[in-house]
N, C-alpha and C positions, 0 to 999 in steps of 0.2 A: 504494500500500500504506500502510495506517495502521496507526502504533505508538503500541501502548496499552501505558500502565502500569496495573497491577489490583492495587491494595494491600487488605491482606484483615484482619479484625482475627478471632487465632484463638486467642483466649481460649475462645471455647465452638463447639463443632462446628458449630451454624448460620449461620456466617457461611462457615464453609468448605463446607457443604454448598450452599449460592446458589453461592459462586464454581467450585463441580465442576458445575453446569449449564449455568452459563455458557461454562467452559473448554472443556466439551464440545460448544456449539454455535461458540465461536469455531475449534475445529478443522475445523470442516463447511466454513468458508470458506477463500478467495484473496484477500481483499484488505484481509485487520488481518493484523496479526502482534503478539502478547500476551506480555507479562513478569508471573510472579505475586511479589510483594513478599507475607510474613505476617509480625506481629508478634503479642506477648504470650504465647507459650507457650515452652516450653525446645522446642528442635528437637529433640531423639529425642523427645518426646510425639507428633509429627504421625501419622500415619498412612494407609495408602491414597492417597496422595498424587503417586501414579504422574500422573494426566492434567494435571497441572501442569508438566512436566515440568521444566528447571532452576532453579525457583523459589527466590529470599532471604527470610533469614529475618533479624529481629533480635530484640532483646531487649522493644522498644515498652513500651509499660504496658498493665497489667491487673488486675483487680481481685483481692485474696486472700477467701477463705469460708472459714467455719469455724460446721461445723455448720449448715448451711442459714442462713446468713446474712454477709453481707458485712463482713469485719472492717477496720473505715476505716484502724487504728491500722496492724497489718500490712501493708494496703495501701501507703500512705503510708514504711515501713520498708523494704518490699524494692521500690520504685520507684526507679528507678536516672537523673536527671534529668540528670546529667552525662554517660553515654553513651548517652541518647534524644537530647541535644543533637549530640553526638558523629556519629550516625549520621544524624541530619535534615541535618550541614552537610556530610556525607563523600559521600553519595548522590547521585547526577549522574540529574538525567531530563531533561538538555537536550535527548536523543536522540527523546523521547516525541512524540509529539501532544496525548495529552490523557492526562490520570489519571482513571481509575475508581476510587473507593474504598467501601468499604464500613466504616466505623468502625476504618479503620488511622490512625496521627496523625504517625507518620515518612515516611510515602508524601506525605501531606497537606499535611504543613509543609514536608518540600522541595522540594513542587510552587507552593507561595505563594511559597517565597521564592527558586526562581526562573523566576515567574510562567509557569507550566507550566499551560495551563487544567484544571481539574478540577471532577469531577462526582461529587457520592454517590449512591449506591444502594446503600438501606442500612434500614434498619426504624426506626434511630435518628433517619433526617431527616425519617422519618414526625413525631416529635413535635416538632422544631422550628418546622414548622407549625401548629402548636395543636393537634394530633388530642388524644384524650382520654385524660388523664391522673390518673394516681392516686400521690397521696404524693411527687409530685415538691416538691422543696427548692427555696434556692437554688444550694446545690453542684452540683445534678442538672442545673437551666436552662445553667449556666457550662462544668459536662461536656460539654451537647448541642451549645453552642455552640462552644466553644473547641479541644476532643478534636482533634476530626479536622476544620479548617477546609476548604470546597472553595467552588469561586465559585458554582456549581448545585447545589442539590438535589431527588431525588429518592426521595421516602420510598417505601415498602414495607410494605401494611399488609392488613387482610382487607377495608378498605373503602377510599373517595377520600375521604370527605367532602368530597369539591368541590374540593379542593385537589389541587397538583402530586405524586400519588401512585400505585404501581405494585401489581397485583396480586402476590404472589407468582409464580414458578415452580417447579411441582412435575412430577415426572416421572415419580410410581410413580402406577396407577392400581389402582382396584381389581380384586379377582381374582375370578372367577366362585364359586366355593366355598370361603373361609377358613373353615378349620376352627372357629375361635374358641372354642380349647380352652384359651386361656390369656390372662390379663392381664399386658399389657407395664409394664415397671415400670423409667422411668429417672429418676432422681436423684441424677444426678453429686456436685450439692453435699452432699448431706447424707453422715451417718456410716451404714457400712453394720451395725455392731451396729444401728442404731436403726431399720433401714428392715426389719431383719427382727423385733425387736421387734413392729413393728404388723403387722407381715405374718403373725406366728406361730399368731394364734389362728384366723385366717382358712382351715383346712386342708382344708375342702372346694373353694379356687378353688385353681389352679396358676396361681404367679405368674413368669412371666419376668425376669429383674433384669438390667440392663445399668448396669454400672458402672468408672472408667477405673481404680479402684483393683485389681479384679479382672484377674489375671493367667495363670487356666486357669479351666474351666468345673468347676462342683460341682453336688452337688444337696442339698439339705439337706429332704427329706420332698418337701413340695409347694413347695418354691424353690427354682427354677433360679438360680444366679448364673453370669454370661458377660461375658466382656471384651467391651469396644467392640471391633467389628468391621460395618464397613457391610454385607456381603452377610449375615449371622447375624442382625444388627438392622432390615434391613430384611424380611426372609423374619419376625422373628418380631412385626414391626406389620402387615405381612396380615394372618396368619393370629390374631392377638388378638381379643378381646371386647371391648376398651380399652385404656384409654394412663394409667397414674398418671407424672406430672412434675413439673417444675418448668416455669415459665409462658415458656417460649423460645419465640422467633416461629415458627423454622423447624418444630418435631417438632408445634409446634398445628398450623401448618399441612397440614403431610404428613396429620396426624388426619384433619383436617377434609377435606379431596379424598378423604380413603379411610372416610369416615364411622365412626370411632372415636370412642365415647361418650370425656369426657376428664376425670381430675380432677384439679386444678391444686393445685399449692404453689406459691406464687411466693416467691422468692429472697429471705427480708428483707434491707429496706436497698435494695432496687434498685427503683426504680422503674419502670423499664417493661416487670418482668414483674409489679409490680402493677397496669400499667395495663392490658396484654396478658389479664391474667384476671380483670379487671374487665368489659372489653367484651366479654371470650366469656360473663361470667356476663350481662351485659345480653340479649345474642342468646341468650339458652337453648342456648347448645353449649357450657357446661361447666359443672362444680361446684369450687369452691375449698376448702381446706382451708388455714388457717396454722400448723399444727403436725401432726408426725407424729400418724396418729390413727386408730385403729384401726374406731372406730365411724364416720367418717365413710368409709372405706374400705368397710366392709360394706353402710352406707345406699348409698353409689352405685352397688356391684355391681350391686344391685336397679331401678336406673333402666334407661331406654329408651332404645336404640342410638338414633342422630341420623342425619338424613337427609344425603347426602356431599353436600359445596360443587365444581364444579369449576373448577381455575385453571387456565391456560393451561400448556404443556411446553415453549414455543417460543420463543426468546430473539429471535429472527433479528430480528423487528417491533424489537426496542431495539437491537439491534448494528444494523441498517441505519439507524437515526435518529441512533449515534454517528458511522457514517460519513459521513451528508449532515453534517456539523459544523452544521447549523442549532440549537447547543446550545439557547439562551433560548427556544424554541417547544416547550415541552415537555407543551403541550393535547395537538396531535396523538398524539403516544406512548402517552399516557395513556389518548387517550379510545381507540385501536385496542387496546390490551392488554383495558381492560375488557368491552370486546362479547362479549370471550370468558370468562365467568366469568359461570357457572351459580347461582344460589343457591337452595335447595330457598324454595319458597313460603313455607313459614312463618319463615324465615329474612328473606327480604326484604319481607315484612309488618309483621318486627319492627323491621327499618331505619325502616322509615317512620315508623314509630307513636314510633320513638324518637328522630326527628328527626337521624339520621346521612345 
């Protein structure tokens, strides 16, 4: 039996939404037994959080927004260095075998220092491989590197570029007849006055809003507003016509296997959701936007659904490659997850032509 520790970084729901995949195929097996570790959110924010079952939490770091954009100063004020120290030197994983981490950095540091082998999987170790990058700094390279140290890595991205890299895993497929009576509309970080500001003049589309601020559902004409809830946000990304967000790996990704046209804001100040809607603007599966905007909302209405990507559902191929412990062979994994990942033609015409 192998004991894994799975540290999760749950600052934004798709890091927790990879590790509820995962959690759900490591219950399929007999021979792991899994502890889940999260950091960077308050613990009453978690939610849905049942298939984890006695999962730690701590305080970790995380980044503060304000206003669709990442406030460094704030950040830097409510980061709490003396008990991120506290809780990396308290935490015992001598019990473990190995650590899986996904961008957690108190999982990470007490697995270095005491030399607990570990392994990311994670979207963020996508870019410390070189994949393509927009706007990154030097504080961003020093993030990627230093954050969350692990001995392997394993990035997570929509392509390999030839490098040690994992397709996602997605699990919802699409449904024979969505309605696509509505456009889904999540942007956590921004201020919700302002997202129905642009949304207002728009009164021929019915827009969906999913936001964590929202605490019962209302309706405001043609704007739905709805708490984050997984079964309500997933039933209402079927049945949409699109997906308005901010540029997070996981909800593009979900898009894109269920073929939702996408129009991106990405997070200012962060960089790898300006890299993230960079390369979907290169691949023609999405349109970006840097400011709430009302006119580029109604220009993409008018654009053309996008033909669906498909990634694999099935963790088993990377949980059986953690349990052969053969970690530093990580071609094999890679190149079997890929076989199974569909890209509509004009998709992988575009790879080529654009030297990915």
């Amino acid at each position: 039996m192998m004991k894994i520790a799975y540290g999760v970084q749950g600052t934004g729901n798709g890091h927790i939404t990879r590790a509820r995949i995962m959690a759900a195929a490591f219950a399929e097996r007999n021979d792991v037994e899994v502890d889940f570790f999260f950091s960077g959110r308050d613990p009453d924010h978690y939610f849905d959080m049942q298939c984890f079952g006695n999962y730690s939490t701590f305080d970790g770091l995380s980044f503060v927004t304000r206003r669709g954009k990442v406030n460094q100063y704030q950040t830097l004020l409510q980061s709490k260095p003396a008990q991120l120290l506290r809780d990396i030197t308290a935490l015992d994983l001598s019990q473990y075998d190995v650590l899986i981490n996904d961008f957690e950095p108190v999982t990470a540091w007490a697995a270095k220092r005491q030399q607990v082998p570990s392994i990311s999987i994670s979207h963020q170790a996508a870019f410390t491989q070189g994949d393509p990058q927009q706007g990154a700094g030097l504080a961003d390279r020093l993030i990627m590197r230093f954050f969350a140290p692990t001995n392997i890595q394993l990035g997570v991205h929509w392509f390999h570029f030839g490098r040690a890299i994992l397709p996602p895993f997605i699990n919802e497929k699409p449904i024979l007849q969505p309605s696509q009576a509505h456009t889904l509309v999540y942007l956590p970080f921004e201020n919700i006055d302002e997202i129905s500001t642009m949304l207002e003049p728009l009164s021929e589309q019915t827009f969906m809003c999913f936001h964590p601020e929202i605490r019962q559902r209302s309706v405001r004409g043609h704007i739905q507003w709805h708490p984050t809830s997984i079964e309500s946000f997933k039933a209402a990304l079927q049945h949409s016509n699109g997906v308005i967000a901010n540029a997070g790996f996981e909800l593009s990704s979900e898009s894109l296997q269920l073929g939702k046209k996408l129009l991106l804001k990405p997070l200012d100040g962060q960089f790898e959701q300006l890299s993230n809607a960079s390369t979907l603007r290169q691949l023609e599966l999405c349109e970006t936007m840097f400011r709430l905007d009302t006119d580029s909302v109604e220009d993409w209405l008018q654009s053309a659904a996008i033909e669906p990507i498909t990634f694999p559902d099935n963790p088993h191929i990377l949980i059986d490659w953690f349990v052969r412990r053969n970690w530093n062979d990580t071609q094999q994994v890679c190149d079997e997850l890929w076989k199974l990942v569909k890209f509509p033609d004009q998709t992988r015409d575009k790879l080529m032509s654009l030297a990915f």
